[in-house]
N, C-alpha and C positions, 0 to 999 in steps of 0.2 A: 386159862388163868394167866395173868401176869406174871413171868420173875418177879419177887420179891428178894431175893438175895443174889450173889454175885453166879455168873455159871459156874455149875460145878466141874472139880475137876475130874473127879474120880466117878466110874458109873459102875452098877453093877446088872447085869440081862439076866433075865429069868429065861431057864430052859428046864426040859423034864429030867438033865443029870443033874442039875441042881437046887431043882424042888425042895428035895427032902430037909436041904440045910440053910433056905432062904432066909429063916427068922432069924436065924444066928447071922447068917453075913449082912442081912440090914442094919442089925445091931453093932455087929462091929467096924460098919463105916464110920466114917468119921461126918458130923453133922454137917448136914447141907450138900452131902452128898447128891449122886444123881439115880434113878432104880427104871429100866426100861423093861416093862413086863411082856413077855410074849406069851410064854403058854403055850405054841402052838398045839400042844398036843393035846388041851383039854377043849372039850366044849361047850358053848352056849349055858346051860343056868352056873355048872362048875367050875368054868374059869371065872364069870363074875365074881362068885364066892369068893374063888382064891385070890382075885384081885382087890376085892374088899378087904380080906384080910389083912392083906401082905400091903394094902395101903395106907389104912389103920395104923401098921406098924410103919412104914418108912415117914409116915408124915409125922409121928411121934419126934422122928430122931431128925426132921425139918430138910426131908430129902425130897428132890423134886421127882415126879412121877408121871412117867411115861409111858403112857398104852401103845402096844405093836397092832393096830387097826386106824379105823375111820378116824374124821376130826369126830364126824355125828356120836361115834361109840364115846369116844374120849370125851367128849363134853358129859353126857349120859351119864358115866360110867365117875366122872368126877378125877380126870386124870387134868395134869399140868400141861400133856405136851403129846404128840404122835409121834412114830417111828415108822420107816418103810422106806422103798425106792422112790427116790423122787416123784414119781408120776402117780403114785399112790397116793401120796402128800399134798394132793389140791383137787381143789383151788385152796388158795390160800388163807388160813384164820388168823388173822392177827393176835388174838385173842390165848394161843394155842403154843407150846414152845415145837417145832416141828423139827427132828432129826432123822436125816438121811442115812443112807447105806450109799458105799461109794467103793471100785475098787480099781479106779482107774483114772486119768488125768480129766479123759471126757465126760465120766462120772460125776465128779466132782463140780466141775464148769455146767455140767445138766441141774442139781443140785442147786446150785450159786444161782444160778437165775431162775429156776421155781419158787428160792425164798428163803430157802432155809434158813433155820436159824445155827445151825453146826451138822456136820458128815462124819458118821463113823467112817473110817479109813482101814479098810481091812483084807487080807490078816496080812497083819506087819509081821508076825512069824509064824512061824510052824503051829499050827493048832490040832484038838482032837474032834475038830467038827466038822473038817476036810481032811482026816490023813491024807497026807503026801500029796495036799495040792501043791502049787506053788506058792508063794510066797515073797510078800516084799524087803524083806528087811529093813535093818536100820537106817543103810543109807538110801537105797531108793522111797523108803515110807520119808523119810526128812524130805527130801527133792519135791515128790507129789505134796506134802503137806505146809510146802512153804509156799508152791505158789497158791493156793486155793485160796479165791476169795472169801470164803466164811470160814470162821471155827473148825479143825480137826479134831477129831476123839480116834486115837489108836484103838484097835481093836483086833485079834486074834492070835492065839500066845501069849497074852499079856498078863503079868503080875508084877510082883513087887519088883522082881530082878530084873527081868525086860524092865518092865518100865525105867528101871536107871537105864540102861544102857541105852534105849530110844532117845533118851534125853528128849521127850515129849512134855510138857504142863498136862495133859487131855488124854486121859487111859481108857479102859472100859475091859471088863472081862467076864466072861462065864464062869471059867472055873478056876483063873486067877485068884479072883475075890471071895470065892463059897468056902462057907466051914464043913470040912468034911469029917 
């Protein structure tokens, strides 16, 4: 599907610790939000369901909706947009908003020339979905995301509080954004 409204700034990923509190943090983004659904962990008839639902709901609040699969599923499935590593993400749909996973300069530049339409940049900090990986911080995530040809979306660590301090427009969070 086309944008119809400006990119958003704010996203919020579906994972299975934040399952449980997804209708409420769709709820409390702010309109025109972004909601990239993974799931990995449910499958085939029951992740559709949940992605019905929880699509139901984010399109209520005029958020765009992006499946972590195929274009083919995504179109199917009545999603906005795909999610994945670059190589994942084609051939290319114009049709289709398509957002990268990126955690590195070469990444990025991989990314940029596939098509994308924006690259999560990630984890800008410390997160709980790689204890004690490493991490790029504020000033190296700035450095990688100023040169990158397309759109960046901070991602790992990220809430309200990072997000000031990143001094980023383009966030994205798990369990930043989830009512718990």
């Amino acid at each position: 599907m086309a944008m119809i409204q400006p990119f958003p700034a704010l996203w919020l990923l579906s994972d299975a610790r934040n399952d449980a509190g997804l209708e409420r943090a769709l709820a409390a983004l702010p309109h025109g939000s972004g909601f990239v659904y993974r799931h990995y962990h449910l499958d085939g008839p029951e992740r559709l369901a949940r992605f019905r639902m929880l699509r139901r709901l984010a399109r209520a609040r005029g958020h765009v909706v992006v499946l972590a699969d195929s274009a083919l599923t995504a179109r199917e499935w009545g999603a906005d947009g795909v999610y994945g590593a670059p190589l994942a993400l084609w051939p290319r749909r114009g049709d289709l908003l398509q957002l990268a996973t990126a955690h590195s300069m070469r990444e990025l530049g991989a990314a940029a020339r596939k098509g994308a339409d924006a690259v999560l940049l990630s984890p800008a900090f410390a997160t709980r979905t790689h204890p004690g990986a490493p991490f790029l911080g504020a000033v190296r995530f700035r450095l990688l995301a100023a040169q990158s040809p397309v759109p960046v979306i901070a991602l790992g660590g990220m809430n309200r509080g990072t997000a000031r301090r990143l001094q980023w427009p383009h966030w994205a969070a798990i369990d930043g954004l989830s009512a718990h």
